[in-house]
N, C-alpha and C positions, 0 to 999 in steps of 0.2 A: 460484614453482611453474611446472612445465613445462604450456601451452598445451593441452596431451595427459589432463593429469592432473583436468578438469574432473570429466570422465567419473565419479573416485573420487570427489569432492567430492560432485557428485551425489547419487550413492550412500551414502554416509554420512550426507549428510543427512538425507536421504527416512527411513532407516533411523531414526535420530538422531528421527523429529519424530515418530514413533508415541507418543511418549513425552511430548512438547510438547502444549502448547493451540493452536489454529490460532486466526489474527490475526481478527477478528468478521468484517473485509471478506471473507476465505476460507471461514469456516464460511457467509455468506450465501451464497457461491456453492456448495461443497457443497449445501444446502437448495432450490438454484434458487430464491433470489428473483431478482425485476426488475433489470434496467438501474438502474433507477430509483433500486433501494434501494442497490444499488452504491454510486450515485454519490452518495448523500445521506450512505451512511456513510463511505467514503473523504474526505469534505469535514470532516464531524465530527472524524477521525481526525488531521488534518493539527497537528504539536506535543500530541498528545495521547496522554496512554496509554492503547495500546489495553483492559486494562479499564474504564476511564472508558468511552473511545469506546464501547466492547459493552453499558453500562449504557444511556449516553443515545440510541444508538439505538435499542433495543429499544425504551424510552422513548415516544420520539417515534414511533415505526411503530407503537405499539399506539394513537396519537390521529388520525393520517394516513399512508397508504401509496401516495397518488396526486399528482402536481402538482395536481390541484382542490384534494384534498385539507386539504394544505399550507396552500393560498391561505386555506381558511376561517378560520384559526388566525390569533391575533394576535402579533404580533410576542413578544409578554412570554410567549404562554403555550408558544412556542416556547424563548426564552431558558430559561424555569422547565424545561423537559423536559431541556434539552442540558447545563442546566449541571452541572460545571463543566470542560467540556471547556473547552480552549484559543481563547479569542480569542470567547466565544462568543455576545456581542453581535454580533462582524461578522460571525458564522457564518452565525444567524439573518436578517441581510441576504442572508448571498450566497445561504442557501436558498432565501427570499422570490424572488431576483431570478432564479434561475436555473428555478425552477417556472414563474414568472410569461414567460421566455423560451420554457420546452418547451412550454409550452401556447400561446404568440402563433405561434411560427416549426415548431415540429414535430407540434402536434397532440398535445403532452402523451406525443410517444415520444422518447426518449434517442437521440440519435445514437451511429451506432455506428462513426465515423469519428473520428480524433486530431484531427484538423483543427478540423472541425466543433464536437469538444467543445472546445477551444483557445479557440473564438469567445466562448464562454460567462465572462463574469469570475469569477473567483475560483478559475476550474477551469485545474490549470497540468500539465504532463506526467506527474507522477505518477499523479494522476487520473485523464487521459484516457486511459492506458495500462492501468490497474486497471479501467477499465471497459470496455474493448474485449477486454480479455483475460474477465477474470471474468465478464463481465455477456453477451458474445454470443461469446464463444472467437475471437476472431482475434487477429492478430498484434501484437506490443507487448513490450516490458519496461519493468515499474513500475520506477523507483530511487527510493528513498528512502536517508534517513540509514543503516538498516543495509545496503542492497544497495551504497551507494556507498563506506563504511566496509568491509566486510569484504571487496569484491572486490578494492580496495586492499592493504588488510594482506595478505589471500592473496601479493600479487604476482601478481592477474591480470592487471589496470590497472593503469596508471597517470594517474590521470587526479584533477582538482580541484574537479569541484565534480559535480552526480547528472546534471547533462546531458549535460554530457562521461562520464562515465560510461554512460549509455545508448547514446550515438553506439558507443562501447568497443565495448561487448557484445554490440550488433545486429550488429557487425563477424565478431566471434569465439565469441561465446557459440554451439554448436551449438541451432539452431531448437526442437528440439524440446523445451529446456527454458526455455524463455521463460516461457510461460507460471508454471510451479511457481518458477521461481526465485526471485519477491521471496518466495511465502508462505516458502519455505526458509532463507531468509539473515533475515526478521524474525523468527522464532521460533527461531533459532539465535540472532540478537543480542541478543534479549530476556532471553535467560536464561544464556549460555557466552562467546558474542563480545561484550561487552560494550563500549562507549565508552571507560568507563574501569577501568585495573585486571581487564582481561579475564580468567576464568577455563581459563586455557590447560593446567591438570590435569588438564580432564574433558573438552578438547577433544576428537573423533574427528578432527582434521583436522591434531593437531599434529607431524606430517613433514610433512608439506607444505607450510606456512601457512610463507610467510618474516616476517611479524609486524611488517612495516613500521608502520612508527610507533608502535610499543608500547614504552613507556619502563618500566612496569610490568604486571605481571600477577600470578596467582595459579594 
């Protein structure tokens, strides 16, 4: 697709998601929660599906919603909340250890710099980008598996792995949809751009989409 033709995509999509469920990390931000809870859901979410992730964080914010919070809770009664998200013995680490950072180094507030969250283990650029954007509106693009899968197949990038793909985007992607673009492209991949065997009949996007690396579809 032509560099030009973002614009349509956009818009199709936007269009296209009235109809979709938005990802939990999106409807928190909708709702105006914290920083906070951004970052604790976007951590849950990471190999997980997002209705899992929307269970178990509900979950666990209906037991604690503060780094103090957190810290009272034991290890297992946190496991027992999240499971069975993905990974999510070490999950319950990294939340332990990343409350137990906010509250020694920030005073228990989320930074709201890429950098700063980078510092933090277990939190890697999707993350910190979901939470700068969602959690205090500045600047960022999340990629994840669908932003870096379907901006490929489009033929917007080219690029191999969601880093490279972020550097991509920051480049070319017009500013002002940074923001909206991962919830757009996960709720489109969720359900029409699919990994595999994508459903390209109900696509809104299929003139445009050169379909790179699609061996099958539907």
């Amino acid at each position: 697709m032509k560099d030009s033709e973002i614009t349509i995509v956009i818009e199709a999509l936007t269009k296209d998601l009235s109809s979709k469920k938005l990802p939990i990390v999106s409807e928190l931000a909708d709702q105006k929660s914290t920083p906070f809870h951004i970052l604790i859901s976007t951590l849950l979410s990471l190999r997980t599906k997002d209705e899992v992730t929307e269970v178990a964080t509900r979950r666990l914010f209906a037991m604690a919603s503060t780094p103090a919070e957190m810290l009272k809770l034991s290890p297992d009664r946190i496991a027992d909340a999240i499971y069975p998200v993905g990974f999510y013995r070490n999950k319950t680490k990294t939340i332990l250890h990343v409350c137990r950072e906010l509250i020694e180094r920030y005073g228990s507030r989320v930074p709201d710099s890429i950098d700063e969250l980078l510092t933090f283990k277990g939190v890697g650029r999707k993350t910190a980008n979901l939470v700068v954007t969602l959690g205090y509106g500045g600047e960022g693009i999340c990629v994840d598996t669908h932003v870096h899968r379907i901006s490929n197949r489009l033929g917007y990038v080219r690029t191999k792995t969601p880093d490279e793909t972020e550097y991509a985007l920051r480049a070319k992607l017009p500013q002002k949809y940074w923001t909206e673009y991962n919830t757009l492209m996960v709720a489109f991949g969720r359900t029409v751009c699919r990994p595999i065997s994508p459903l390209c009949s109900q696509c809104p996007l299929y003139g445009l989409c050169e379909k790179v690396g699609v061996k099958k579809h539907r």
